[in-house]
C-alpha positions in Angstrom: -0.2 7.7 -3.7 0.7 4.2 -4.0 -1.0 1.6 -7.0 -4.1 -0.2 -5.4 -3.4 -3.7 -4.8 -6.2 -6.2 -4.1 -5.5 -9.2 -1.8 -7.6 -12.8 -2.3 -6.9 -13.9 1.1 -8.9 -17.2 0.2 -6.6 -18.3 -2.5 -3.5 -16.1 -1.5 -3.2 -13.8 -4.5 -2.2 -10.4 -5.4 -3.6 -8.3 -8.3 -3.3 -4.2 -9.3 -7.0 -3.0 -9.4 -7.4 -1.0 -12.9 -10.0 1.4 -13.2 -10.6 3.4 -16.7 -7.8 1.5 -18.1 -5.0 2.6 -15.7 -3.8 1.0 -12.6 -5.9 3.0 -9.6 -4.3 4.5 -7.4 -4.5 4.2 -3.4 -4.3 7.5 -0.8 -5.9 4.6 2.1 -3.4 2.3 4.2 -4.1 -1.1 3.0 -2.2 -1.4 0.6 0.7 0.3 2.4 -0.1 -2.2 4.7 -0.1 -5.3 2.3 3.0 -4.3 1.1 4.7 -3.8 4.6 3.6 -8.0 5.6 3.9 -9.5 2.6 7.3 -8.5 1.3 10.3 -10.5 2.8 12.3 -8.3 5.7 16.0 -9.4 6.3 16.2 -11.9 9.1 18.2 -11.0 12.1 21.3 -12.7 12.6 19.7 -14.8 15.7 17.0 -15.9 13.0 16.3 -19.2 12.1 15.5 -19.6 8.6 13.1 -22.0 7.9 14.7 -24.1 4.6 18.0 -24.1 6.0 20.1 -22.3 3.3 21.2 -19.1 5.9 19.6 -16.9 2.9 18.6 -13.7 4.6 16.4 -12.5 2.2 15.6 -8.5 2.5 13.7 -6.1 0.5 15.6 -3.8 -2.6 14.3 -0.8 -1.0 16.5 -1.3 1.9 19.6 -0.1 -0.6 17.5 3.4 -0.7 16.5 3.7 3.1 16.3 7.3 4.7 17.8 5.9 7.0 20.9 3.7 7.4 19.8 0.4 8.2 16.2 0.9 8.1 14.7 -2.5 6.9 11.2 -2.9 4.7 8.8 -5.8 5.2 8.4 -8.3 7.8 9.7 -11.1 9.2 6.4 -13.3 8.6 8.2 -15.4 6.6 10.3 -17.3 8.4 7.2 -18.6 10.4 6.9 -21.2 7.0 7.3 -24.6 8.2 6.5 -24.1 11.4 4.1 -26.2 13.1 0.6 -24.6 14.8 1.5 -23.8 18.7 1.2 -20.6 20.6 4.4 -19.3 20.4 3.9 -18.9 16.6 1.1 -17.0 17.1 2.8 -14.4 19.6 5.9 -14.5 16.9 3.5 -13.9 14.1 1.9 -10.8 16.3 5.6 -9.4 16.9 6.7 -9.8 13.3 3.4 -8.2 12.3 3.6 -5.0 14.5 7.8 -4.2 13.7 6.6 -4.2 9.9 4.2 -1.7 10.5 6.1 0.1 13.0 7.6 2.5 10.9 3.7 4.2 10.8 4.8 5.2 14.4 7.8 6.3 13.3 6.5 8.4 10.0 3.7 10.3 12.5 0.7 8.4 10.9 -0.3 6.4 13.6 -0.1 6.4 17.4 -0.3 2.7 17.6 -0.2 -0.4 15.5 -1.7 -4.2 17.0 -2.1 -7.4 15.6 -2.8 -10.3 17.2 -2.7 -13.1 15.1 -4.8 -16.8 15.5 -5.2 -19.9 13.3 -7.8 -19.6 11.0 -7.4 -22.9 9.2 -4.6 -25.3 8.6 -1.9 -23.7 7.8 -3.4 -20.1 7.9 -2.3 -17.4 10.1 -5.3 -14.5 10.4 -3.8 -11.1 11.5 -6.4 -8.2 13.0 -4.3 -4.9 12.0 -5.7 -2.4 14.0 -4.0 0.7 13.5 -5.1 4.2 15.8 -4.1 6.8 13.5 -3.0 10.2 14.8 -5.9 12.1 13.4 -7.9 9.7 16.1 -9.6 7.9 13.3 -9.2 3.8 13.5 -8.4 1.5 10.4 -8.7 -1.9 10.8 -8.7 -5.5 8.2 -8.3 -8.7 8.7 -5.2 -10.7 6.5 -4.5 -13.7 6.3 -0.5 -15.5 6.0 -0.3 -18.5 4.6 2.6 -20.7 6.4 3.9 -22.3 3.4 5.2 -25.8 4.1 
């Protein structure tokens, strides 16, 4: 069971939802999901990264993988300073879908897709739709801000 976070996808903020007094907890996917987007993945060594410094970034949990090599997060953030075209959008579906690939991978879902458009300035909206292997269907709308 993970601790329920609560996404403001209008002002960009993250908060632990408390019930009773104690930090609830969460058996559903979105916060597994929230988790997987929003904290920074390593950049591949063919990566641009956006402010220039070569800083990979990369999650903790990478140092405790399962698996050698296995990477957490996504690679939404090197999509900061880039300007509105199509090809950010397809790059924001592809980094979308590797982060939550590893739901393939685990056996809780059959697929994972996320296209992505501009919902304002500045504002990537992602539609996670994600078949689960039980047949049922989750699906939530989140929006990335591209900082910059």
């Amino acid at each position: 069971m993970d601790a329920q976070i609560i996404y403001n996808g209008r002002e960009f903020s993250f908060d632990m939802f408390v019930r009773d007094g104690d930090i609830a907890g969460d058996n559903g996917l979105l916060t597994a999901v929230l988790v997987s987007l929003f904290t920074d993945r390593r950049a591949n060594d063919d990566d641009v990264i956006p402010d220039g410094t070569g800083h990979k970034r990369g999650s903790w949990q990478d140092q405790y993988a399962d698996v050698p090599g296995d990477l957490q997060g996504s690679r939404l953030w090197l999509l900061s300073r880039e300007k509105e075209l199509p090809d950010v959008l397809e790059r924001a579906q592809l980094y979308a879908e590797e982060a939550l690939a590893w739901m393939i991978e685990d056996g809780i879902a059959e697929s994972v897709s996320c296209p992505a458009e501009f919902v304002q300035a500045g504002v990537v909206g992602l539609l996670i739709g994600i078949k689960l292997v039980d047949g049922s269907w989750f699906e939530s709308v989140i929006n990335y801000p591209l900082e910059g």
